[in-house]
C-alpha positions in Angstrom: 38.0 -11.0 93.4 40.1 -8.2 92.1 43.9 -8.7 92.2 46.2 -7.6 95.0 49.9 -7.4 94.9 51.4 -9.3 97.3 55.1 -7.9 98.0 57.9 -8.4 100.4 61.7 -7.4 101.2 64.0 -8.1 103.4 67.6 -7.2 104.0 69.2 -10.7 102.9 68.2 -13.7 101.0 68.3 -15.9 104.1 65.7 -13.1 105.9 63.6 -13.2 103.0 63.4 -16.8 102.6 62.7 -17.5 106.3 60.0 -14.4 106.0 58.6 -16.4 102.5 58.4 -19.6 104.6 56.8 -17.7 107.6 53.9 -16.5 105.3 53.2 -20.0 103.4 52.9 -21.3 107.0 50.2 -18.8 107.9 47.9 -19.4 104.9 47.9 -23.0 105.1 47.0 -23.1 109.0 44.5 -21.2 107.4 43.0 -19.6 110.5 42.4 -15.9 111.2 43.4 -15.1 107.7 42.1 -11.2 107.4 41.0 -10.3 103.9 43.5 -10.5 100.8 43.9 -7.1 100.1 44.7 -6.5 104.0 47.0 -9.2 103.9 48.6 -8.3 101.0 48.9 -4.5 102.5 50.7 -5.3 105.7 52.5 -7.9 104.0 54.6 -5.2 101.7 54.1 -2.3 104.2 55.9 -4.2 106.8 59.1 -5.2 105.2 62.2 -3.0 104.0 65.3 -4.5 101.9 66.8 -4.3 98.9 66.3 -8.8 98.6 62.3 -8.1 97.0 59.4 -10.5 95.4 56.4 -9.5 94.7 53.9 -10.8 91.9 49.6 -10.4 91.5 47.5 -12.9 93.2 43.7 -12.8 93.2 42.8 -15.5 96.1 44.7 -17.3 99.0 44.8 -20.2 96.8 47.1 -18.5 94.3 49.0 -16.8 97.1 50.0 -20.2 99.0 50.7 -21.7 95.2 53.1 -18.8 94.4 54.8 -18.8 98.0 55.1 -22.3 97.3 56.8 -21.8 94.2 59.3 -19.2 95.4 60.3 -21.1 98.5 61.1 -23.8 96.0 63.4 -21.3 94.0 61.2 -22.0 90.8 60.3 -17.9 90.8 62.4 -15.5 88.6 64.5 -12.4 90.5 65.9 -9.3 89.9 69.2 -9.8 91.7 69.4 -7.0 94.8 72.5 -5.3 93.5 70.0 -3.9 90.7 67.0 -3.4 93.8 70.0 -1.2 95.4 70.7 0.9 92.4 67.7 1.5 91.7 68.0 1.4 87.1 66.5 4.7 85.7 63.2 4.4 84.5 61.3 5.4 80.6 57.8 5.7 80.4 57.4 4.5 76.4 53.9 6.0 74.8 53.0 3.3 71.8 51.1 4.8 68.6 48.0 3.2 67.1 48.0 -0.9 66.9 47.8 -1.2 70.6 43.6 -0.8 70.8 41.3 -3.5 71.4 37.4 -3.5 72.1 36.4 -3.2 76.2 40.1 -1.6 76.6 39.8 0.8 79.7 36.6 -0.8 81.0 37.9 -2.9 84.1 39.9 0.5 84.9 37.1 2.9 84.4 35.4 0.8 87.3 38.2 0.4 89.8 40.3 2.7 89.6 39.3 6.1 90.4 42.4 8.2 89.7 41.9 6.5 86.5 38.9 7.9 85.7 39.1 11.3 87.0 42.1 11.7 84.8 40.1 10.4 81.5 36.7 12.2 82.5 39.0 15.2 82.3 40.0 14.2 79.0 36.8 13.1 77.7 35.7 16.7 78.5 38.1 18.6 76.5 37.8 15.6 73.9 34.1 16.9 73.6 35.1 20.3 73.1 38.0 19.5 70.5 36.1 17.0 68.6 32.9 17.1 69.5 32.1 13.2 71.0 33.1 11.2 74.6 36.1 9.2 74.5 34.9 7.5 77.3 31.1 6.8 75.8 33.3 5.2 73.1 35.0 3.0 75.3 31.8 1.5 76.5 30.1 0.9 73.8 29.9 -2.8 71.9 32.6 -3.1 69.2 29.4 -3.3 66.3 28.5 0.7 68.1 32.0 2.1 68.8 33.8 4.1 66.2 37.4 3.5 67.1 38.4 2.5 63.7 38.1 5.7 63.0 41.0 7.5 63.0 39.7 11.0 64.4 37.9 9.1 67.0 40.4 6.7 67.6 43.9 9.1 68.4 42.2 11.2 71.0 41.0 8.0 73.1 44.0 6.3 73.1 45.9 9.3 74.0 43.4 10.1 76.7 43.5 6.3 77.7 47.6 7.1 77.8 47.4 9.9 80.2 44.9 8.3 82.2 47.1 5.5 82.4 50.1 7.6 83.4 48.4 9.5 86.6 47.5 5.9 87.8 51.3 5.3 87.6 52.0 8.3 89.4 49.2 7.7 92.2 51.2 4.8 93.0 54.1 6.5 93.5 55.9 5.7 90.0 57.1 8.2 88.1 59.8 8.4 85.4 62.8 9.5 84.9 62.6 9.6 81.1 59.8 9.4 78.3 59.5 8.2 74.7 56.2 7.8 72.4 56.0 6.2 69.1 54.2 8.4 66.4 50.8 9.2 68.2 52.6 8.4 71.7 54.6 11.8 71.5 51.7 13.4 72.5 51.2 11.7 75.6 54.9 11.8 76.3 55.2 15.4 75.9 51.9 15.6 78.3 53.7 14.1 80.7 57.4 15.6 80.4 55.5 19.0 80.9 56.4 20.0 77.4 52.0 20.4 76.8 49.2 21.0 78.6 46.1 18.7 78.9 44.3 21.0 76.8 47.0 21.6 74.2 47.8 17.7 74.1 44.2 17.0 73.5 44.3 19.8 70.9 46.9 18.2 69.4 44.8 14.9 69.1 42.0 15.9 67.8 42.8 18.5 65.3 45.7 16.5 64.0 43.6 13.0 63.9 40.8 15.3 62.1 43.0 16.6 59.2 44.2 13.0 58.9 40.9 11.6 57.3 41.7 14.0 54.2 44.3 11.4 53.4 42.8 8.5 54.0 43.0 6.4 51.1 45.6 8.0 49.2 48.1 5.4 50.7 49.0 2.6 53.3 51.5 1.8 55.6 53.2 -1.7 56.0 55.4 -3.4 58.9 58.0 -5.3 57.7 60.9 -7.7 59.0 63.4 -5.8 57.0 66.2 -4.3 58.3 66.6 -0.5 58.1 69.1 -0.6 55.6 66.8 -3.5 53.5 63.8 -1.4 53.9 65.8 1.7 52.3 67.2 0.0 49.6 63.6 -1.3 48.9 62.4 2.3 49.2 65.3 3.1 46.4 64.3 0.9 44.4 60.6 1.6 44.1 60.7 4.7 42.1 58.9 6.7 44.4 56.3 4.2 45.3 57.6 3.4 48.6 59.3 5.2 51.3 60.5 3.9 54.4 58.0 5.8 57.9 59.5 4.3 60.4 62.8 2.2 62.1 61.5 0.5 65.1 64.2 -2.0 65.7 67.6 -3.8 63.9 64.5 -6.5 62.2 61.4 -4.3 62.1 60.6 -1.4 60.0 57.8 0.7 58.5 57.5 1.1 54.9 54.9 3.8 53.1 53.5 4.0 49.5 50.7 3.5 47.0 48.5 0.1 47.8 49.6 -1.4 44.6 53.2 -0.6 45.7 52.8 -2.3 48.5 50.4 -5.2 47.8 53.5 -6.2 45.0 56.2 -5.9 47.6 53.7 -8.0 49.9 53.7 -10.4 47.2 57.7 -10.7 46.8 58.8 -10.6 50.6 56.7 -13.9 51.4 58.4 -15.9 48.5 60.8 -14.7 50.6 59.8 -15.5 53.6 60.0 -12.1 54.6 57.4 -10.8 57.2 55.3 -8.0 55.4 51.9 -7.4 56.4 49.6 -3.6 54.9 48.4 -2.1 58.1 44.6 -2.2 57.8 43.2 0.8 59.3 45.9 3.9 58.9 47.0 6.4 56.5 50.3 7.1 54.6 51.6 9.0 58.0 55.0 10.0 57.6 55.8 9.7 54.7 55.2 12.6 51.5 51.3 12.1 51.6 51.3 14.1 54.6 52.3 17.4 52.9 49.4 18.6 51.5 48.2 19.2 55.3 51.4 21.2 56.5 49.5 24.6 56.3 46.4 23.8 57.8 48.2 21.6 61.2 49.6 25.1 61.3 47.2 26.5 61.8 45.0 24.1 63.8 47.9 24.1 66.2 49.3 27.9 66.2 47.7 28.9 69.9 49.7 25.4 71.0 51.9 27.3 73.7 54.8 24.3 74.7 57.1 24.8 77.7 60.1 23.5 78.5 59.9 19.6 80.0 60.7 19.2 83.3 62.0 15.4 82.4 63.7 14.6 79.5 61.7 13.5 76.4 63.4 12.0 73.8 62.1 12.4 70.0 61.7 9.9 68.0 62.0 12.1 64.9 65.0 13.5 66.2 66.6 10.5 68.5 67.3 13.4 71.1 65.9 14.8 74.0 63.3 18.1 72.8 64.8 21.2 73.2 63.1 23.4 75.7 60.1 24.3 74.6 60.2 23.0 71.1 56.9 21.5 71.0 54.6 23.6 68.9 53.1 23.5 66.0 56.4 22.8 63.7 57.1 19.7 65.9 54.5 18.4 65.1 54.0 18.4 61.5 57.3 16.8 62.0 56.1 14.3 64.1 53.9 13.6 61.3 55.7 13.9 58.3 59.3 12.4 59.3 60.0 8.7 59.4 59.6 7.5 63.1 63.2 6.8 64.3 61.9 4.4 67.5 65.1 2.4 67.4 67.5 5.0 67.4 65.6 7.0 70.3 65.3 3.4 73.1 69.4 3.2 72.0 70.2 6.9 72.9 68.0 6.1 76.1 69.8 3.3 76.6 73.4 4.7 76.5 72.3 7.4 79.0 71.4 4.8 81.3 68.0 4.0 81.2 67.1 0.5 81.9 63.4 -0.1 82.8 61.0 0.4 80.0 57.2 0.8 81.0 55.4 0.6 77.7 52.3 2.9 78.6 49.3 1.1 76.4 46.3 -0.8 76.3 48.1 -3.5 75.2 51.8 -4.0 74.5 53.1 -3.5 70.6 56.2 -1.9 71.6 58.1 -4.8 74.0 59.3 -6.8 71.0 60.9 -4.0 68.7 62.8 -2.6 72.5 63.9 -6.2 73.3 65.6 -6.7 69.8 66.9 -3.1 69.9 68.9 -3.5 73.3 69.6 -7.3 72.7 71.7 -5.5 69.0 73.6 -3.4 71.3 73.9 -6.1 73.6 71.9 -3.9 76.7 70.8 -4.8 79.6 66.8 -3.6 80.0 63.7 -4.7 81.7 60.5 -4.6 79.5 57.2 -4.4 81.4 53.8 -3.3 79.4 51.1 -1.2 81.2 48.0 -3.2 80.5 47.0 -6.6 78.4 43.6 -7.5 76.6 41.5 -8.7 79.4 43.7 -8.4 82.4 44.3 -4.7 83.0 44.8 -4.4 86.7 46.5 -7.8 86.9 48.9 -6.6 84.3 49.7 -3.4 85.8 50.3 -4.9 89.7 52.8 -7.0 88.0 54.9 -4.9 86.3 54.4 -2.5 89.6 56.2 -5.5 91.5 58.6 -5.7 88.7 59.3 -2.1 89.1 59.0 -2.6 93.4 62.1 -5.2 92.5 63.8 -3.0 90.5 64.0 -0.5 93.7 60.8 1.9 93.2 59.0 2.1 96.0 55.2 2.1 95.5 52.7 4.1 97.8 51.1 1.5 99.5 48.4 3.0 100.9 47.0 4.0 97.8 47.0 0.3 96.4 45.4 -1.0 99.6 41.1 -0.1 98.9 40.4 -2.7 101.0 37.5 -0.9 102.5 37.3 2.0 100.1 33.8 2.6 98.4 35.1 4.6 95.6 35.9 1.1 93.6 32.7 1.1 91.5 30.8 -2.0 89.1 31.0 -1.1 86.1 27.2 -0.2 86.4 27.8 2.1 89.3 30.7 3.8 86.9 28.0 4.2 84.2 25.7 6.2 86.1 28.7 8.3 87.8 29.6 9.3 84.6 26.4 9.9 82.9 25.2 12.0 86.4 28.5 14.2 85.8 27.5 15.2 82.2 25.7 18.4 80.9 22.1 17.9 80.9 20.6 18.5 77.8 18.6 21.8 77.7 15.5 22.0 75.7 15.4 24.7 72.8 12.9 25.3 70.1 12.1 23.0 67.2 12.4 19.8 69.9 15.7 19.8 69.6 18.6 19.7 72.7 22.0 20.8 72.9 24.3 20.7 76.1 24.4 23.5 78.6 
């Protein structure tokens, strides 16, 4: 059985306790029960308050177990003073590490706003870079190209925006957005700073021009300290250079491999973390600059407009200037160290507290955790998807963010009778009905109408 999210509220503890009690009494009588996802509808449609709980069950059995728990007190709450405030919320766009194989699958087949929004991806994906992000998704891990770097960009920022208009067909939007490296481009999607078509332009022609470099250097996370990582970078002579600050105890270092394998070598008899990134190019850092005329012009029809929400850089640390997102931005995107840290604390001192990691899987939780916990802020961390749990993942941040004092559409979470939740077979053929049939030419050979 797919998840549901069970949710309720009331308008004081004592209510919501007695209501909690009232519900673990039902199930275990037992009798009568409707289906889940109809109980868990009326359930959260028929309360108000700002005293919430809500967490992802899949049968009765782990319903009655979780009620059990929380009229024990044994559940974790957000306390109602921050329910009534309602804490702003930043949608946070990871870059490349957060991919695994089968990512996107259980949503392709469930969720159709889902994958409306990446079939109009894969379309322009095709056009851009000539192959289907979401044929890529499906295939076996020994078939799929995603460690391919031109293939690999453009799904995972289709897979992003995808991602956001299922947030936004259940009523969550934000109030803010970040994205790491790659994950601008989805953020500035979604602020309004690009268009689908540009941000998919961005994706593919950028990710394409990116092969010319591969092998001419590597990138390493480290546990160093930005000030450590720079004073490793002086010391290098050149060989290394520091691409990125993503917390107080994790940086990005860039350089030659042998650079890089010797600092390996003298950080563990350190025990300092230090690991070469399999899999990436020397991105910002000085290998980048022999493509600086060419993203030009790959990117020169790019027309930005101002965001309509702010969007903070993370080459900047600031919110982009209105419409500041053409082709220049994004050869600095490319070529400037990433300042992630610098960007969640600006967010941070503006007010934001909620942090929705938008991702296949989260990578960026950690460096935001130790980056508010320095500056001794208060923040809740919530990822958008996990390795083999993708709906159950999202309703559980969505009654995290219900806590929090969003207020979800429930009426498109309940599909209790809805026939647009497909297998994944009956996705398959959907999508392969909706593609360009191939039309016969001469020689034997087909090309798409």
């Amino acid at each position: 059985m797919s998840p549901r999210l069970f949710a309720v509220a009331a308008d004081t503890e004592e209510l919501l306790r007695d209501l909690l009690g009232a519900h673990l009494d039902r199930i275990r009588a037992g009798r009568a029960l409707p289906p889940l996802a109809r109980y868990c509808h009326e359930a959260a449609a028929g309360t108000t308050g700002v005293h919430r709980l809500a967490f992802a069950v899949d049968s009765y059995d782990e319903l009655r177990t979780q009620l059990e728990a929380a009229c024990a007190g044994e559940v974790g709450r957000i306390p109602a003073d921050v329910t009534a405030r309602r804490p702003k919320l930043v949608f946070v766009f990871a870059g490349q590490g957060a991919q695994w194989y089968g990512m996107g699958r259980e949503l392709l087949a469930r969720e159709p706003v889902f994958r409306e929004a990446l079939l109009r991806c894969d379309r322009l994906v095709g056009e851009f870079a000539g192959f289907s992000a979401v044929e890529q998704l499906r295939l076996p891990a020994g078939k799929a190209r995603l460690d391919e770097l031109d293939v690999l960009q453009p799904t995972m920022v289709s897979l992003q925006i995808a991602l956001t208009a299922l947030w936004r067909s259940w009523g969550v939007t934000p109030d803010a957005v970040v994205g790491h490296s790659m994950g601008e481009i989805a953020a500035a999607h979604t602020a309004g700073g690009l268009t689908l078509r540009d941000a998919l332009k961005v994706a593919c022609r950028r990710s394409a021009l990116l092969r010319r470099i591969s092998g001419k250097g590597a990138l390493a996370t480290t546990e160093l300290s930005p000030a450590e990582a720079q004073a490793v970078a002086e010391a290098s002579g050149g060989g290394i250079s520091v691409a990125g600050e993503n917390s107080p105890r994790s940086t990005v270092l860039a350089g030659d491999s042998d650079s890089l394998a010797a600092l390996v070598g003298e950080l563990e008899a350190k025990d300092v973390y230090c690991r070469v990134i399999k899999g990436t190019v020397a991105s910002h850092s000085h290998y980048v600059e022999e493509l600086r005329e060419d993203l030009h012009e790959a990117l020169r029809t790019v027309a930005p407009a101002p965001t309509r929400l702010p969007m903070y850089s993370t080459v900047t640390a600031e919110p982009v200037p209105d419409a500041g997102l053409g082709a220049a931005y994004w050869m600095r995107n490319l070529r400037e160290p990433v300042r992630f840290a610098a960007a969640v604390e600006h967010l941070s001192a503006a007010g934001h507290e909620v942090f929705l990691e938008v991702s296949a899987h989260p990578v960026l939780l950690s460096p935001m955790r130790q980056t508010l916990e320095d500056g001794e802020r208060q923040g809740w961390l919530l990822p958008s998807g996990r390795r083999r749990a993708e709906v159950r993942s999202m309703l559980t941040s969505l009654g995290t963010l219900y806590a929090c004092g969003r207020e979800p559409d429930w009426a498109a979470l309940s599909r209790e009778e809805r026939a647009d939740a497909l297998t994944p077979y009956q996705a398959a053929v959907l999508e392969a009905a909706r593609r360009p049939r191939p039309v016969p030419v001469a020689a034997g050979r087909a090309v798409s109408a």
